[in-house]
C-alpha positions in Angstrom: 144.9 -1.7 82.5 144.8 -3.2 85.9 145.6 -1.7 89.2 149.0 -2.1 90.6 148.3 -4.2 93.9 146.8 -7.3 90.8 149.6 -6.1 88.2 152.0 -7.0 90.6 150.8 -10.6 91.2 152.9 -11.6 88.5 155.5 -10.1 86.7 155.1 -11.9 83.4 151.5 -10.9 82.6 152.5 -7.1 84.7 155.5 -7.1 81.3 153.1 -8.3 78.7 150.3 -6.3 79.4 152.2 -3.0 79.7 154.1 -4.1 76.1 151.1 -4.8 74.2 148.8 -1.5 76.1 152.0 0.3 74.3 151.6 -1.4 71.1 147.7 -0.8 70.9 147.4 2.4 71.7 150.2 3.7 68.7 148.2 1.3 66.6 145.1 2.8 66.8 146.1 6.0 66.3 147.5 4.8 63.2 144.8 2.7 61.8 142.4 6.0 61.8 144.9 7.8 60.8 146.9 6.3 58.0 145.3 4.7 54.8 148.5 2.7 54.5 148.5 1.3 57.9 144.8 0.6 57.6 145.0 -1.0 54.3 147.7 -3.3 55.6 145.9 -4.5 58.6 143.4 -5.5 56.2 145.6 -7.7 54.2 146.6 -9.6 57.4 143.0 -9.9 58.3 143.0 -7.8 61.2 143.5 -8.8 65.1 142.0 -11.8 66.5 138.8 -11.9 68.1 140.0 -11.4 71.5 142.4 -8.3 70.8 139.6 -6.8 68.2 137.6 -6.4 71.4 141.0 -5.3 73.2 141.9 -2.6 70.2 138.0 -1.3 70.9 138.2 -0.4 73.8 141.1 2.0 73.7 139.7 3.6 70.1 137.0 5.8 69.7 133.5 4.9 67.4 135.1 7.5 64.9 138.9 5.7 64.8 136.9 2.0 64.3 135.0 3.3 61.7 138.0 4.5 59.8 139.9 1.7 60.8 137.8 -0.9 59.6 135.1 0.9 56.9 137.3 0.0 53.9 137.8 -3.8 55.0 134.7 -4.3 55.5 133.4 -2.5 52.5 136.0 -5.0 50.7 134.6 -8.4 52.3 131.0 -7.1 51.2 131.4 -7.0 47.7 133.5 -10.6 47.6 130.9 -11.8 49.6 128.5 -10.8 47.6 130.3 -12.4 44.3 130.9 -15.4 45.9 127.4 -15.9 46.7 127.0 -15.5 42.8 129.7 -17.3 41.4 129.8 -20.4 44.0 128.6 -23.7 42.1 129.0 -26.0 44.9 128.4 -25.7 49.1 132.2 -26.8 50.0 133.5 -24.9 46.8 131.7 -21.3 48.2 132.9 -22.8 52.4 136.5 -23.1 50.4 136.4 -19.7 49.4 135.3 -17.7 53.1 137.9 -19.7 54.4 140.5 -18.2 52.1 139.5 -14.6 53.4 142.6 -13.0 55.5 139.8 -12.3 58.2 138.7 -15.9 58.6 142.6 -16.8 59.8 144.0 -13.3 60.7 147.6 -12.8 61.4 147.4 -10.7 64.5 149.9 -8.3 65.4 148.9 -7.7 68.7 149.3 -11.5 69.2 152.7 -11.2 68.0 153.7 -8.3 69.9 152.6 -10.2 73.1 154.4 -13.8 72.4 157.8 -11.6 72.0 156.7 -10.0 75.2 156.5 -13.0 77.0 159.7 -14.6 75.9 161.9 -11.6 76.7 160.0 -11.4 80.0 160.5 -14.9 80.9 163.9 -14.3 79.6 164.7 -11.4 82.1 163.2 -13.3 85.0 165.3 -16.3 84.5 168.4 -14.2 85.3 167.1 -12.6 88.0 166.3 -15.5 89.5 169.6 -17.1 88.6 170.6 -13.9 91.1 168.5 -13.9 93.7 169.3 -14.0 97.4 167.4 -15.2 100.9 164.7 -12.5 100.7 161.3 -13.2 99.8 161.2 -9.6 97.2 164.1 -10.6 95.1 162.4 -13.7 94.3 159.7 -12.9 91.2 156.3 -13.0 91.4 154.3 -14.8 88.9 151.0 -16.4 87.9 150.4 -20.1 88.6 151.4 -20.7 84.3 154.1 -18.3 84.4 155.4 -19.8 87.3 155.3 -23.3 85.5 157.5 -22.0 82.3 159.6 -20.2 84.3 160.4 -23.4 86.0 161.0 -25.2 83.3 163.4 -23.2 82.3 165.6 -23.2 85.3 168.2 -25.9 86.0 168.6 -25.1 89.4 167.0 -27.4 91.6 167.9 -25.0 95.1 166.5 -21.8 93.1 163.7 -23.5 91.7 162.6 -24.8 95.8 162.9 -21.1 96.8 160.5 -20.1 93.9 157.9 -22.2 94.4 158.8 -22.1 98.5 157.8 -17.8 98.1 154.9 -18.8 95.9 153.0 -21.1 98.1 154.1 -18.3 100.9 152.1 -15.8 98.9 148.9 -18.5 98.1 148.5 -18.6 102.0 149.1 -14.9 102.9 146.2 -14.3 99.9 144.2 -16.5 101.3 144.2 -15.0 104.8 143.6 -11.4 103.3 140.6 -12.7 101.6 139.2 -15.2 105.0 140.0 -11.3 107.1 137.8 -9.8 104.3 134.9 -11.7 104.3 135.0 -12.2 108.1 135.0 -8.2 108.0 132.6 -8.0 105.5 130.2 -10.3 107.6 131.3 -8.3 110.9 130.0 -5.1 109.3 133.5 -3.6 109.7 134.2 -2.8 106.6 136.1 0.2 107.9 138.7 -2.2 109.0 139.2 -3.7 105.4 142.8 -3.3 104.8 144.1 -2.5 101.3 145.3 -6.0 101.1 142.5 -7.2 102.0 140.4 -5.2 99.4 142.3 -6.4 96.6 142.4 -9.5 97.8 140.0 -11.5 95.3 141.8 -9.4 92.6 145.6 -10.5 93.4 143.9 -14.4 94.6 142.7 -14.7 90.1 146.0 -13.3 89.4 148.0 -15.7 91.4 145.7 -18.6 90.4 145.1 -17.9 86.5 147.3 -14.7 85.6 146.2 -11.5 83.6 147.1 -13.4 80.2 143.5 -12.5 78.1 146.5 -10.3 75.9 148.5 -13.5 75.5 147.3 -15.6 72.5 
């Protein structure tokens, strides 16, 4: 998970994130656990290649193993009678491409499109809401803050939005010119936490946290 000061640099990926951390770490339990579970995420051909690595990370070797030593065992031995049984090149590249794993249907990735819908959904009518101060007015990533705007009909609401975003591009900017200059000073006991976190919340703003969002 990230830290708060970078989760906080938008409120999207902050919702998504969270939702799918949930999601993944029930799931994994469950996989090692449950022979039904585990046989199921089989059929759907596992996660995607980018939540695989995702679900890794919060498993242990032992729960991956169980998770996945059946599957695998599985593709083996039709791999092994397709390399048999295949008369033709495109016939046997026919056949891998009909394995659930070659196009899986990822859960995770599902989990995390909902995710992003409701949270776009809740930030539309807060921002339908907001007032004159900057911290009503949500906080998003550079794409969030495009499909949130593209959702909102108000052209006065949508001015203040971007109007507190480009505020918050050139107060991250000057946290991360204060941090270098500080850096290059040798004060780096005068680094504030701002400042610190500065490159992290400057990639939020810019690109988001969105390597959970398919």
């Amino acid at each position: 998970m990230v830290s708060s000061p970078t989760r906080r640099a938008c409120l999207i990926c902050g919702h998504v994130e969270q939702l799918v951390f949930d999601f993944l770490s029930r799931l994994q339990y469950d996989l090692a656990t449950n022979p039904v579970e585990s046989g199921m995420h089989a059929r759907r051909g596992g996660f995607c290649a980018l939540h695989t690595w995702q679900y890794e990370r919060l498993a242990s070797p032992k729960g991956v193993c169980n998770s996945y030593e059946a599957s695998l065992q599985s593709i083996g031995e039709r791999l092994l009678v397709l390399a048999t049984e295949a008369a033709a090149i495109d016939e046997l590249v026919g056949e891998l491409g009909k394995f659930p794993v070659a196009r899986p249907v990822c859960s995770v990735c599902e989990i995390a499109a909902e995710a992003e819908e409701e949270a776009l959904g809740g930030a539309l009518t807060r921002l339908t809401n907001i007032t004159v101060t900057d911290d009503t007015v949500p906080l998003l990533c550079f794409t969030h803050l495009i499909a949130l705007v593209s959702r909102c009909t108000d052209l006065g609401v949508i001015r203040r939005l971007v109007e507190r975003h480009g505020e918050e591009f050139k107060r991250v900017a000057e946290d991360m010119r204060q941090h270098v200059a500080k850096v290059d000073a040798l004060r780096r006991d005068l680094i504030s936490i701002g400042e610190r976190q500065a490159h992290l919340r400057g990639l939020m703003l810019l690109m988001g946290h969105t390597e959970h969002i398919p």
